[in-house]
C-alpha positions as MATLAB code, in Angstrom:
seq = 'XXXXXXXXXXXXXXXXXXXXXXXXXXXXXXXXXXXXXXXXXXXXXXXXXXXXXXXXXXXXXXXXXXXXXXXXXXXXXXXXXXXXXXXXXXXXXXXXXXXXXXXXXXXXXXXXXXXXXXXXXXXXXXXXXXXXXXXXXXXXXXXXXXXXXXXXXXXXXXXXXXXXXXXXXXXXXXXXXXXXXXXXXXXXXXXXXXXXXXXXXXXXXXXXXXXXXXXXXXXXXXXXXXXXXXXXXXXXXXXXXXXXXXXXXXXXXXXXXXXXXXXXXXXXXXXXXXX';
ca = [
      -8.446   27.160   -7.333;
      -9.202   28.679  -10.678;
      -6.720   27.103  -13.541;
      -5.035   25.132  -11.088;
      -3.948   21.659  -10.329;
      -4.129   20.044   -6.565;
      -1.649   17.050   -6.082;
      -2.309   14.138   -3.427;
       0.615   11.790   -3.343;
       0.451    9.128   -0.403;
      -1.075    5.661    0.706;
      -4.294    4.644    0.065;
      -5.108    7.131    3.242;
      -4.205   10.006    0.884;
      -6.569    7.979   -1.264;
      -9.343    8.422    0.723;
      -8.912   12.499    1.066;
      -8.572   12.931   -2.957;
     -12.210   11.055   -2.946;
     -13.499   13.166    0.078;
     -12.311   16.614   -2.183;
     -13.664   14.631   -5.281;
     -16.673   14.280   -3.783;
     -16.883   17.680   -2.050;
     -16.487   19.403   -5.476;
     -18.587   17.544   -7.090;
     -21.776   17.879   -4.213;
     -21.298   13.977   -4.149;
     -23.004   13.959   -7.750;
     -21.903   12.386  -10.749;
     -21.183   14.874  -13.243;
     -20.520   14.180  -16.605;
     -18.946   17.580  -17.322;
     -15.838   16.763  -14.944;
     -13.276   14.754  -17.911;
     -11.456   11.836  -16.760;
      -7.713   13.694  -17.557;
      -5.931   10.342  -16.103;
      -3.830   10.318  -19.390;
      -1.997   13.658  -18.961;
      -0.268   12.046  -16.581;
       0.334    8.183  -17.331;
      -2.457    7.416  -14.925;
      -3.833    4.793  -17.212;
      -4.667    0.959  -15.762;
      -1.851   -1.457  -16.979;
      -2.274   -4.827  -18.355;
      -2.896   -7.245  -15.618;
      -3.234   -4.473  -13.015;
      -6.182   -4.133  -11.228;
      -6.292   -0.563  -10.951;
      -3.831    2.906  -12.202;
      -1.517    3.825  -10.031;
      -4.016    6.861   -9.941;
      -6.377    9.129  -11.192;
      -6.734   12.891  -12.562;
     -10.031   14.889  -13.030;
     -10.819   18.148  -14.353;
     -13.696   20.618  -13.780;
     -14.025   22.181  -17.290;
     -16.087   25.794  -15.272;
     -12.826   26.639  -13.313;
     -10.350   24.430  -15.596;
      -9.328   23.042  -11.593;
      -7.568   19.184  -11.904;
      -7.516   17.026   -8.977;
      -5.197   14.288   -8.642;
      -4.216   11.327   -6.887;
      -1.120    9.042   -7.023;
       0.078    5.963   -5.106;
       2.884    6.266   -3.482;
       2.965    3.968   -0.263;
       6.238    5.472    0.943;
       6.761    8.764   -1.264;
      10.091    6.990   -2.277;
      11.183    6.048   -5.594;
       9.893    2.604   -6.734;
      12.751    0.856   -9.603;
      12.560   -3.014  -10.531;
      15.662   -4.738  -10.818;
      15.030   -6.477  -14.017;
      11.932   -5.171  -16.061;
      11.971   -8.497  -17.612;
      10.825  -10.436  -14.391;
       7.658  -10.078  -13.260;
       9.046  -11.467   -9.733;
      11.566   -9.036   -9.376;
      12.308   -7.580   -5.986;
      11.894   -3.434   -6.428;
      14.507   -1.069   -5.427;
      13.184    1.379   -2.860;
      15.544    4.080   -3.182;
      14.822    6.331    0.366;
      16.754    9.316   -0.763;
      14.759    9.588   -4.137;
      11.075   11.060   -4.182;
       8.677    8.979   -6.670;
       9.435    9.623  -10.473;
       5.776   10.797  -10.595;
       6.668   13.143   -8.290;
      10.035   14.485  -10.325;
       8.095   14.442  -13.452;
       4.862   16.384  -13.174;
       5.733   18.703   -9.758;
       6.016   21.537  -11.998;
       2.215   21.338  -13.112;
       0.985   21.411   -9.573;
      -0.003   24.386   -7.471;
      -1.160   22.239   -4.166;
       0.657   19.015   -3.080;
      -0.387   16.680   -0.214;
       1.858   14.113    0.521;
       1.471   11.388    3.210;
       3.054    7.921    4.108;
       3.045    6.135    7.033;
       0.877    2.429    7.542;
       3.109    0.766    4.902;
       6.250    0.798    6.778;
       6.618   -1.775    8.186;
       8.021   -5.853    7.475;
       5.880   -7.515    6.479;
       4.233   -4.955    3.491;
       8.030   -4.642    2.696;
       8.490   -7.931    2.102;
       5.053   -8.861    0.157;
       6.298   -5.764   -1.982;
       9.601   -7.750   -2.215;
      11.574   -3.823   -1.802;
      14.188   -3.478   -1.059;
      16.238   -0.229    0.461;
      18.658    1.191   -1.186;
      20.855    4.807   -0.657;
      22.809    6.347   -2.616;
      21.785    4.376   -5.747;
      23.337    1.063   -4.258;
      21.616   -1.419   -1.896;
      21.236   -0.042    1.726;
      24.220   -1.694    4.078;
      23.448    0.540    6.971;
      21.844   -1.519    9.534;
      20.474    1.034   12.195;
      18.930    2.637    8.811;
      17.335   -0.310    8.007;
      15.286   -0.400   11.183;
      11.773    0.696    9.875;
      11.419    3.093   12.104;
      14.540    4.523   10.787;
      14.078    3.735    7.551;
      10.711    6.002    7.299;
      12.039    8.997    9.158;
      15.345    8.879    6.769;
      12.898    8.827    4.058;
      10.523   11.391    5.226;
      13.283   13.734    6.095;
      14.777   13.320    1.972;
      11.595   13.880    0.545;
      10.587   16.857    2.372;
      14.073   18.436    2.174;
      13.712   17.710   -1.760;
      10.193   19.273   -1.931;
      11.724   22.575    0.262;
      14.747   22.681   -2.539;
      12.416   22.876   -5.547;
       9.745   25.588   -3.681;
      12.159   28.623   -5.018;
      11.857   27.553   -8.921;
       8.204   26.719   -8.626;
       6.968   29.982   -6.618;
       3.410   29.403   -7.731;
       3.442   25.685   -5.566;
       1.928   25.320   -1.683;
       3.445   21.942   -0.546;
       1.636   19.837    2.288;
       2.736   17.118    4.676;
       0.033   15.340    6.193;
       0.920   13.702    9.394;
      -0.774   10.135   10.181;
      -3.820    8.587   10.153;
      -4.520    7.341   13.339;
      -6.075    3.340   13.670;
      -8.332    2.164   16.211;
      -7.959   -1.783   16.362;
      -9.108   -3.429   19.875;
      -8.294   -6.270   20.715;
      -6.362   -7.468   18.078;
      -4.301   -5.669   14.873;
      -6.281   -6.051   11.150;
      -5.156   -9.731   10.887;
      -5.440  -10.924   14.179;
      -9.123  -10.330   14.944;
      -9.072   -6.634   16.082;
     -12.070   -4.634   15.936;
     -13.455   -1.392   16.498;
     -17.300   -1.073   17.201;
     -17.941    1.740   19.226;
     -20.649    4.004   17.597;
     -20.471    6.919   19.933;
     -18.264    9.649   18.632;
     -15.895   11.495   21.185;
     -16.463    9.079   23.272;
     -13.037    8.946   24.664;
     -13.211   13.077   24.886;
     -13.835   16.522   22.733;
     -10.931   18.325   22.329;
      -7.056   18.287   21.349;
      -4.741   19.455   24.282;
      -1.362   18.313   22.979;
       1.007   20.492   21.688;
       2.326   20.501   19.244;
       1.827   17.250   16.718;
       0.995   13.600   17.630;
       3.386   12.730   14.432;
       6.362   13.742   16.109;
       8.393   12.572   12.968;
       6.312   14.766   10.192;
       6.845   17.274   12.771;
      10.606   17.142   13.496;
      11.070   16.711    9.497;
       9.034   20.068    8.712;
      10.890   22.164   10.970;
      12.770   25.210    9.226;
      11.175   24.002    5.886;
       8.663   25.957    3.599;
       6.708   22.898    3.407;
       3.708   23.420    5.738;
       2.354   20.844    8.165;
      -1.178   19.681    8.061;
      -1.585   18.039   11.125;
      -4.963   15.685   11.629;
      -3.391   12.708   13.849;
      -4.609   13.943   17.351;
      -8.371   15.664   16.062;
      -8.716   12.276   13.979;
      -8.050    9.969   17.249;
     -10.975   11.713   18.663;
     -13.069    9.475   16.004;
     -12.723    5.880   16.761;
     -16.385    5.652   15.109;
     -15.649    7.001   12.182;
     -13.758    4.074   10.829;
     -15.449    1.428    7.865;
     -15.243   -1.380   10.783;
     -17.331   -4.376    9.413;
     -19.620   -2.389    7.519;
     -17.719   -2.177    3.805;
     -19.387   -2.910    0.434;
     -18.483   -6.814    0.969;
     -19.103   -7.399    4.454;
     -16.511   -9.837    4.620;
     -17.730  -11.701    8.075;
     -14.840  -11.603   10.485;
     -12.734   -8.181    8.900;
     -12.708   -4.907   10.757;
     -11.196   -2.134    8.776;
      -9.983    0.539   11.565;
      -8.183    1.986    9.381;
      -9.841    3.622    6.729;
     -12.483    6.204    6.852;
     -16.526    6.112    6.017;
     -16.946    8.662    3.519;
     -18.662   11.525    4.159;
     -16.293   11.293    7.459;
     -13.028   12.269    8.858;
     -11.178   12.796    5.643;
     -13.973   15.793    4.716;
     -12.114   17.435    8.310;
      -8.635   17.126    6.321;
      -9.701   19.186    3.126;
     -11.421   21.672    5.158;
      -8.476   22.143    6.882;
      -6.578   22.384    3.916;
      -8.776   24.523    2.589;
      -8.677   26.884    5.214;
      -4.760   27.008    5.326;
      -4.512   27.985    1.420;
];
């Protein structure tokens, strides 16, 4: 990855893989060498905010960047009226992220991945709203959720598949889903997940084809190249933070990120071994 830049675009699952290849490159070390190069790309924290909508890191001995940028659902994120910091945010499905438009043609590797925030209730507390076409969605069946993210995952890949031809040097990745492991319960309604045995509910993946039947059906016939972790990651119920993150907050199970070192290591090795 000499002079090159990898791209992961996504939730804060796609989050969790930039840190596992952060960490992988860097032998889990701090390293003063590698330069903070959030700037190049307007990754810097905004007033008020309590974090940039990513980060960007260089190693100076290969001149390799490594990126990461939020994008819940890898579609383009507008307020209505700049001026009001209550706004509801268009959510345009048939537009990838400006972030995305602008920098695509410094990238050589792009991950993208969406998937946990669609559904009502984020949409709401994000107060977006869908729109198509420019204009606010009136399509009903399209604003199912369901439908809403498989419209959307369709545009964004078929974008990303139009723009491989100019930018020849560019291997584009789809990660399909993170699986979660709740029991008993979903994050907010007292679901857990404490088993500590791994492959405990079996060893190996006999499906085929993918368990994300949507990142699937969207890839097909495009140059954009699957990387498929949903079935090899359900294999790892253990794997997940459960009650044991930095706070400890008595009563919260996380299912459904990742300890790290963990599953998310799996993902770049796999990506690794498919560039």
């Amino acid at each position: 990855m000499q002079d090159k830049t990898i791209a992961f675009i996504g939730d804060s699952l796609g989050r969790q893989q930039f840190q596992s290849l952060m960490c992988m490159a860097t032998g889990g070390e701090y390293s003063p060498r590698v330069e903070n190069v959030g700037k190049d790309y307007g990754l810097v924290k905004a007033r008020g905010a309590i974090r940039p909508d990513g980060w960007a890191y260089r190693f100076p001995d290969t001149n390799t960047t490594i990126l990461y940028y939020w994008s819940a659902s890898l579609s383009d994120l507008v307020p209505l009226n700049t001026s009001d910091p209550a706004t509801n945010i268009a959510m345009h499905l048939d537009r990838p992220p400006a972030f995305l438009r602008r920098y695509l043609h410094r990238f050589n590797v792009l991950v993208l991945n969406t998937g946990h925030h669609w559904n009502r209730g984020k949409l709401n507390a994000n107060r977006w709203v869908m729109h198509v076409n420019g204009k606010p969605n009136k399509d009903k069946k399209r604003a199912e959720i369901a439908n809403a993210k498989n419209f959307t995952i369709h545009s964004i890949v078929k974008w990303v598949d139009s723009q491989l031809t100019s930018h020849p040097d560019l291997k584009a990745f789809f990660r399909t889903i993170s699986p979660r492991h709740f029991l008993n319960g979903d994050w907010n309604t007292g679901g857990s997940c404490d088993n500590t045995t791994p492959l405990s509910r079996g060893a190996e993946v006999v499906h085929d084809g993918s368990h994300d039947l949507v990142v699937e059906h969207a890839l097909k016939g495009a140059k954009v190249k699957i990387l498929d972790i949903t079935a090899l990651s359900e294999l790892r119920e253990e794997g997940h933070i459960s009650r044991y993150s930095i706070r400890g907050t008595p009563g919260v199970n996380d299912c459904l990120h990742w300890c790290l070192p963990g599953i998310p290591d799996t993902w770049n090795e796999l990506l690794i071994a498919q560039l």
